[in-house]
N, C-alpha and C positions, 0 to 999 in steps of 0.2 A: 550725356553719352558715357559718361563716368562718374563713379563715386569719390569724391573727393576726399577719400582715407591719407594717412600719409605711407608714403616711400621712405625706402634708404637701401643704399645700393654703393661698393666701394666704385669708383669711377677711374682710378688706376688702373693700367693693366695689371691683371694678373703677376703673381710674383712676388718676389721681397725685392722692396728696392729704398732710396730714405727716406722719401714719403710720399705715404698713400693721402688718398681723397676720400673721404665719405661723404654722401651727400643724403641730406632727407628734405624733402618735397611736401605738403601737403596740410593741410588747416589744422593738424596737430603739432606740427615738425615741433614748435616752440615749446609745447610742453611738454613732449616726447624726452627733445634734449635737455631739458631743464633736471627732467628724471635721471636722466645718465650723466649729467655731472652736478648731485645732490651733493653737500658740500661734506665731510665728514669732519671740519675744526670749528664748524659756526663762524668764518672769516669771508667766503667768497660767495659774493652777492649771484643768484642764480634765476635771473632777468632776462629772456636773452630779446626779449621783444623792444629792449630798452638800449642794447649795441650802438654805435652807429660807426664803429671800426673793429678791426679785428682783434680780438681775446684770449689772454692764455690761459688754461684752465689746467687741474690735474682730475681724470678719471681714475674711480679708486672700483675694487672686484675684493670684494669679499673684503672690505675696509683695508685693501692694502691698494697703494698707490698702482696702478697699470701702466699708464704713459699722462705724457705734459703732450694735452694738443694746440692746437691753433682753430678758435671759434670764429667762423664768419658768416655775418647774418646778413639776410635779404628777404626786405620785405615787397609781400606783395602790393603791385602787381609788379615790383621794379625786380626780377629774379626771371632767369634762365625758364623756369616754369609758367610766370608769371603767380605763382603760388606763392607762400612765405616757405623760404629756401633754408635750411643751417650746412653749410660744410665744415667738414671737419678734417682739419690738418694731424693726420698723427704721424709717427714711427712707420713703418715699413713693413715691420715686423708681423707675418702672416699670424702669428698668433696674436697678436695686438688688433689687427685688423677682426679677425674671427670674433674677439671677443668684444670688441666693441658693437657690432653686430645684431649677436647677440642678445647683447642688453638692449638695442634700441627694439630689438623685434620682441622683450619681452615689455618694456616699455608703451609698448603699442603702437608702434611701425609695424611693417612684412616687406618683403624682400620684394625689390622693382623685377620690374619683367622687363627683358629687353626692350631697349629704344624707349620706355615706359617716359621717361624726363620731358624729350623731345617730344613724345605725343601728346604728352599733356601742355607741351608749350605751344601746339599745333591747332588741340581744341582750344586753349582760352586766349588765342588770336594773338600769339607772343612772334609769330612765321606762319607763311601758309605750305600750302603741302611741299610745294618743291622746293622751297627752301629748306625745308624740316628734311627731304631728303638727300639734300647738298651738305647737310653734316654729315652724314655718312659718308659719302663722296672726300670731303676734306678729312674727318681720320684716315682714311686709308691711303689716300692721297700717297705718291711715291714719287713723282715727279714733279718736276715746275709745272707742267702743261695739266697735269691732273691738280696739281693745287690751284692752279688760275681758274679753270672751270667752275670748278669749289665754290671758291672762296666770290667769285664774279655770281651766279647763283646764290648762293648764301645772303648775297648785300641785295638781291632783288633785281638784280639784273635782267634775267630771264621773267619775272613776276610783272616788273616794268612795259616787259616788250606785250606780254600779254594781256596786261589790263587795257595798253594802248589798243590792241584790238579788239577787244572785248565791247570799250566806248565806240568805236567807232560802227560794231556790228548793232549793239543794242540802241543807237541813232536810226540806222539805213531799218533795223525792225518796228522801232516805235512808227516810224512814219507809213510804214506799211501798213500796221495794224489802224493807224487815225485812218487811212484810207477805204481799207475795210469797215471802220465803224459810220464810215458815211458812204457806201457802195449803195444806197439808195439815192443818189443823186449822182448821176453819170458825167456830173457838168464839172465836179471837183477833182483836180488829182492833186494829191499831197506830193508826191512822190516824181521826180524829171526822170525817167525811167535810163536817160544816157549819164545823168550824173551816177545814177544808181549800180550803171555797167561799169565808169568807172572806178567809182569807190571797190565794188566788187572783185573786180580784177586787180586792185592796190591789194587789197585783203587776199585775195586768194596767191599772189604770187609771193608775197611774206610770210603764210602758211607756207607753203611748199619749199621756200627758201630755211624757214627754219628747221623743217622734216628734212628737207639733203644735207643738211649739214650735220644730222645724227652719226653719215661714215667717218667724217673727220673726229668728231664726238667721242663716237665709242672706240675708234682708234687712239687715240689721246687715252683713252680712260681705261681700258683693258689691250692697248698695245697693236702694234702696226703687223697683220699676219705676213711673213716669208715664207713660201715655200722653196724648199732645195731640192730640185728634179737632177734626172740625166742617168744614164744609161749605167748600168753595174761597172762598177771598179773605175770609177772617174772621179774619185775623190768628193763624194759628198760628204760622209760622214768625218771624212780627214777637217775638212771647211767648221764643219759644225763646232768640234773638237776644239779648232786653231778659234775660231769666233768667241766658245766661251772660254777657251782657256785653260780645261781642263776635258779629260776622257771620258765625255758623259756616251758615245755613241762607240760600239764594237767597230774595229778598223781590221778587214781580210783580207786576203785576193781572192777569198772564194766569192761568187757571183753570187747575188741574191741573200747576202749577210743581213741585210736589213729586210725584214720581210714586213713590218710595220712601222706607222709613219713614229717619229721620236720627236717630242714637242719641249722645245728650253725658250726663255727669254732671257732676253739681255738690252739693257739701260746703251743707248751711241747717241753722247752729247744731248744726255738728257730727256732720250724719247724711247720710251718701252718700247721691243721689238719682240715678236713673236715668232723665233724660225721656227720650220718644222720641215725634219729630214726625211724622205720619202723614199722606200722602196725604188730601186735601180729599175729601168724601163727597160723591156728587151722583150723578144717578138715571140718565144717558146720559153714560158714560164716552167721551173721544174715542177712544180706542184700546184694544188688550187689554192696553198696557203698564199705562194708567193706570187698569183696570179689577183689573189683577192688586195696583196696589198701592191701591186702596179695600177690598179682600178681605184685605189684612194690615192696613189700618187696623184691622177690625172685631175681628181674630186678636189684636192685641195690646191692644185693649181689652179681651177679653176674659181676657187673663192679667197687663195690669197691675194694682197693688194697690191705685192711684189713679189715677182717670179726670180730667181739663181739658177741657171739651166747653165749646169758644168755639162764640160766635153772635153777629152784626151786628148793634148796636142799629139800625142804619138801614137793614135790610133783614126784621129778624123784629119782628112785635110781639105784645102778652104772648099771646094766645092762643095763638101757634105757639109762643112757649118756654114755655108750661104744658102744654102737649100732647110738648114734648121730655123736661120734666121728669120727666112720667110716662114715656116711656120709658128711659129712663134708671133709672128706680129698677127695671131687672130684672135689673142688672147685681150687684146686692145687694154693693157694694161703694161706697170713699168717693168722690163724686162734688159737684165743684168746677165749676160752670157762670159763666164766663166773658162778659159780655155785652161785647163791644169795641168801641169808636169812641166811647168815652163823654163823648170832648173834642166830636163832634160832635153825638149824640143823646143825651142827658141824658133818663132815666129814673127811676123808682123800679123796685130789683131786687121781684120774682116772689115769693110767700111759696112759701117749700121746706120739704119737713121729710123728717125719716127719714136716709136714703144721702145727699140729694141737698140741695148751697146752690146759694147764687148771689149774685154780686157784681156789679159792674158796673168797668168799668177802661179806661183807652186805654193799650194798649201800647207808648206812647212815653214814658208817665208812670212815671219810677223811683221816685216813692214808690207807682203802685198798683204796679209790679211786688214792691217790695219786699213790701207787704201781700198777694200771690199768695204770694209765699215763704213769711210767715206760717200763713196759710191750710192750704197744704200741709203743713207741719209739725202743725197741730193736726189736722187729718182725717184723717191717716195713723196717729195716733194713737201718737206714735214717743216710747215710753216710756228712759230711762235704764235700762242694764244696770247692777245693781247687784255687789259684787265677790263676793257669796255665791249671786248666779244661775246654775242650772245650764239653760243651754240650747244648745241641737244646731245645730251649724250647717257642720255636714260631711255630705257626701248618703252618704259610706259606712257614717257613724255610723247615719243616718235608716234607709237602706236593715236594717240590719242590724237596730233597734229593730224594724222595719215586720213583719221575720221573726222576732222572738223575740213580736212582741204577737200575731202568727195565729197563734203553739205556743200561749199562755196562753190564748187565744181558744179552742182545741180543747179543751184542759183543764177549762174551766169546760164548757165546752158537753157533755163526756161525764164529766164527773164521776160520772153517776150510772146511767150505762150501758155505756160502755166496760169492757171488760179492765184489770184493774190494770196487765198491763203495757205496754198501750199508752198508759194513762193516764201510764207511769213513762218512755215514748219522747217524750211531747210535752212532758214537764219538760226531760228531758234536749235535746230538742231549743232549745226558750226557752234553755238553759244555753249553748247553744254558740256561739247568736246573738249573746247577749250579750258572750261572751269572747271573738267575732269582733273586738268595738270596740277592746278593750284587748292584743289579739295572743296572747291563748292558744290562741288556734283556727287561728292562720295559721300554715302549717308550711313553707310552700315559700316556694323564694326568689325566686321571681318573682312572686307577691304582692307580697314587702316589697320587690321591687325597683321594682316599679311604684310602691308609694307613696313611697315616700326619692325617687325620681327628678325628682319635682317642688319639691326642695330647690334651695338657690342651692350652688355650689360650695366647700368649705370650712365649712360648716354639718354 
């Protein structure tokens, strides 16, 4: 599926910093680098297939010294690639980096293509696909909760749980198919057709259990969504402001200041939060601008995972926010009710119960803000990934679960009416979904081109 030319690609980020990485990959790498550090006093032996620890060498450009690196070899198949691997420790220095480069791509390298490293560790069976793409996952990684996921993937976690199903589907299909292959003789059943419901329904409810756990998943890995609703001049954008800590949101007493929704995150005890402050609600918008963004207020209430529904203590009293409260519990998600201006109208908060609390806070006060922070972390209800947790938090993982649990779903559903062999198509069909996740089933390379491409370069 690939030409096995070699790579090299700096694997550092971008930058001067005090040392970079170069890496080359590929059935020349060793005689590639042997060229770029040709020796210029006839003193240093230029072997590198011969290593079997790391090396100081000096590269010299135009017979004059460049930098003193650090050679480390890896041969295949025991290399990141699985390929014969040389990295190269140098200086920092973008111009030092450039030029080593250089030399190698005139030596007979070419420049890696993103994710290129990992792809090639993908085809020559060094990780299978979702592993390959749980590197990615762990560079970016920002959090404990997004490196556990990672790093729990990466060691075959999630690969483990699906080969476990994989054996047990292509068992329940072989026996299907021997029974088909003797459907001339009606007197034989391979197959106990209530063992068969059972195994099915083990199978089918471990799908579906690992596809719902894609929300907690992608929350974890791109952040838990907040929205901040309520009514113009009731201190949302004050909230947002005191949350991150700094003026990111315009603060008026004109009505309708916020006419678009305003989206910042912020890290509470470790869990990326996603707020997002939302056009002021009210019944005769001035314009259709600010009418179009009370209609994404409501849009992204309705898809955030936790709701902030401020209210004025000096303009609502408890009847109107027990009458909010109820509505608000149809959103049948966690909901945080905010009474603001509490340094001026002092209150007792509202008795809530079910989806919906209520506090009471002036959003100028950093310790109620901090105790909103609080708040938020317990109603979101934002559990610690543990490092033996298998959960889903790649929507091509989810999408592909979503199409193996409707094969298992047809399975059960005609177990006991269906054709044996179409019974034996919708196994085989769950089988292929599943081997979609892990790269048995992707054949073309524009598939795996698409996914390697959202690697960092040199990776």
């Amino acid at each position: 599926m690939y030409n096995n030319d070699t790579i090299c690609a700096v694997s550092t980020p971008p930058g001067t910093g005090g040392i970079a990485v170069i890496r080359v990959s590929g059935s020349e790498a060793f005689s590639v680098c042997n060229k770029l550090l040709a020796p210029r006093n006839g003193t240093e032996q230029n072997n590198l297939e011969l290593p079997s620890k790391p090396i100081l060498r000096t590269i010299y450009l135009n017979d004059k010294p460049l930098d003193q690196v650090l050679i480390s070899v890896f041969h295949a198949p025991h290399s990141y690639t699985g390929e014969d691997t040389v990295e190269i420790s140098c200086h920092g220095s973008l111009y030092i980096q450039q030029q080593i480069m250089q030399t190698l791509i005139e030596c007979g390298a070419r420049q890696a293509t993103a994710g290129e490293f990992t792809q090639r560790a993908f085809l020559n069976g060094k990780m299978d696909l979702s592993q390959a793409e749980a590197v990615a996952d762990l560079i970016a990684s920002t959090s404990e909760g997004m490196h556990r996921l990672a790093i729990n993937q990466m060691r075959g976690g999630f690969s483990d749980e699906l080969q476990s199903l994989r054996e047990q589907l292509l068992h329940f299909v072989s026996l299907i198919e021997l029974e088909l292959d003797f459907s001339d003789h009606d007197d034989i059943e391979f197959v106990d057709r209530s063992e068969l419901r059972a195994l099915a329904i083990k199978l089918r409810d471990r799908i579906h259990t690992l596809a719902d756990s894609f929300s907690a998943g992608n929350a974890i890995k791109n952040g838990i969504p907040v929205a901040i609703i309520g009514k113009t001049n009731v201190g949302k954008s004050t909230l947002l402001n005191g949350l991150l800590n700094e003026d990111r949101a315009i603060v008026s007493d004109i009505p309708g200041t916020t006419r678009d929704t305003i989206e910042e995150t912020l890290y509470i005890n470790g869990q990326l939060f996603r707020f997002i402050d939302t056009a002021g609600l009210r019944d005769n918008a001035a314009d259709s601008v600010e009418a179009l963004g009370i209609r994404r207020s409501f849009e992204k209430a309705e898809k955030a995972s936790v709701i902030l529904y401020l209210f004025d203590l000096t303009q609502e009293d408890n009847e109107d926010t027990v009458n909010i409260s109820r509505w608000l519990h149809r959103y049948n998600k966690p909901v945080l009710m905010l009474g603001t201006k509490n340094d001026i109208a002092r209150r007792s908060p509202i008795h809530t119960a079910g989806n919906v609390k209520a506090i009471h806070i002036s959003c100028l006060d950093k310790s109620d803000i901090e105790r909103v922070k609080q708040y938020i972390v317990s109603i979101a209800n934002v559990g610690k990934v543990s490092e033996n947790d298998v959960i889903v938090s790649n929507i091509r993982h989810y999408e592909a679960l979503c199409r193996a649990g409707e094969a298992i779903d047809r399975v059960l559903a005609g177990l006991d009416e269906i054709p044996t062999d179409l019974l034996a198509e919708d196994i085989r069909d769950c089988l292929r979904h599943l081997a979609e996740i892990t790269g048995g089933e992707i054949t073309t390379n524009e598939v795996l081109a698409n996914i390697f491409s959202k690697f960092c370069i040199g990776k």
